[in-house]
N, C-alpha and C positions, 0 to 999 in steps of 0.2 A: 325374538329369540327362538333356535331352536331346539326341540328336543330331542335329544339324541341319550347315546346307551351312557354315557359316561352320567349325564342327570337322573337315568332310572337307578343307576347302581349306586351313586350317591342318595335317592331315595331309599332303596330298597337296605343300605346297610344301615340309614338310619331310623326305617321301621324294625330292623332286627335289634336296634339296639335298646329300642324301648321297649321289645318284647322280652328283650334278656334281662330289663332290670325292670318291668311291671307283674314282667310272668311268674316266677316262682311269687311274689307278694298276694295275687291273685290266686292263685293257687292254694298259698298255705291259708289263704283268709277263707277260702270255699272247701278245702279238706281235714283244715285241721282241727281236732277235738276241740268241743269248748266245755270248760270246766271251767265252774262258779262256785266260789266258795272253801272254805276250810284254809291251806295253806297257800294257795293260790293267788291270792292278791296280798300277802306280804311282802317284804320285801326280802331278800336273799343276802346273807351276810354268811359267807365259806360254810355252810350245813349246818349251821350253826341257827336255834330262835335267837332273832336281834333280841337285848336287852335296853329298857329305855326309849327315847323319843326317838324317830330316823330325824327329826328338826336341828338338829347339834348347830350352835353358831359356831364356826373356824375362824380363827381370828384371819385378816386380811393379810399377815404378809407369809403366810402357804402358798395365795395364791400372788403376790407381788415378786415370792421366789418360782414360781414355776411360767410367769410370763416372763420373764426375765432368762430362764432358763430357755426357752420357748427360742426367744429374741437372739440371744447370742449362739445357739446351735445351729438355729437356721443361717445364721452369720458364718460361722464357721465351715458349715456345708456349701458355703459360696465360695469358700477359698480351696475347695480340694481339685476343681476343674481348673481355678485361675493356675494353678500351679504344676497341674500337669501344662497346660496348655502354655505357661510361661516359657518352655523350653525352646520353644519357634519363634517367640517372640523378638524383635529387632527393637535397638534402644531401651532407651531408661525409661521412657515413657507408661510402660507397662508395670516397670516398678517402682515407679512413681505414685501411679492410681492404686496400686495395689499398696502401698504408704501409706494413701490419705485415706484407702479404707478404713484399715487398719487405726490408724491416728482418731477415727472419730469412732470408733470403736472402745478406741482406751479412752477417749474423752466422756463416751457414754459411761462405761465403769465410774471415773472420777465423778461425774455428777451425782447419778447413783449413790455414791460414798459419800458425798458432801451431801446428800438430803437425809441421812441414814437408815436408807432404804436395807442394807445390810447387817442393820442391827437386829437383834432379834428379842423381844422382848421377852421379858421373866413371865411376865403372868398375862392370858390370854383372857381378855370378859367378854 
């Protein structure tokens, strides 16, 4: 194999590119103050001193509704290209696949609901 300019510039933009995200890291760890002590290794709750432990147990379905929220947005942000891009499209083929997206989409909801994942319960321990 030879080397040639298109393998240097392929090097060279990707030692830029490690420089651009090592560099300021390096940087702020070799100029920036260090300060020990006092309010500094607390944790930050809006200007506010926390009150209580930061250990707090959340119950599991905050985060059962935010994977879920997570799952069907990113779902939905795959259908905003299908549909511009729909317009070009020839035959039913395209909206077909774009059905059965759809169809197990709503069949995800359904299960979801039949496990009562979207219950929410009264009292969190």
């Amino acid at each position: 194999m030879v080397f040639n300019w298109l393998h240097f510039a392929i090097i060279l933009f990707l030692l830029a590119g490690v420089l651009f995200a090592a560099g300021p890291l390096l940087l702020a760890s070799l100029l920036a103050p260090k300060a020990r002590g006092g309010d500094v290794g607390m944790s930050y709750e809006c200007g506010m001193r926390p009150m209580g432990s930061p250990w707090v147990r959340f119950g599991i379905s905050y985060y059962v509704y935010a994977l879920i929220f997570l799952a069907f947005d990113v779902d939905v942000l795959y259908l905003f290209p299908v549909s511009v891009a729909y317009r070009e499209a020839a035959g039913w083929l395209p909206f077909v696949k774009v059905f059965i997206f759809l169809f197990f989409l709503i069949l995800s909801i359904a299960y979801f609901w039949a496990k009562g994942v979207f219950t929410w319960p009264r009292k969190i321990r």
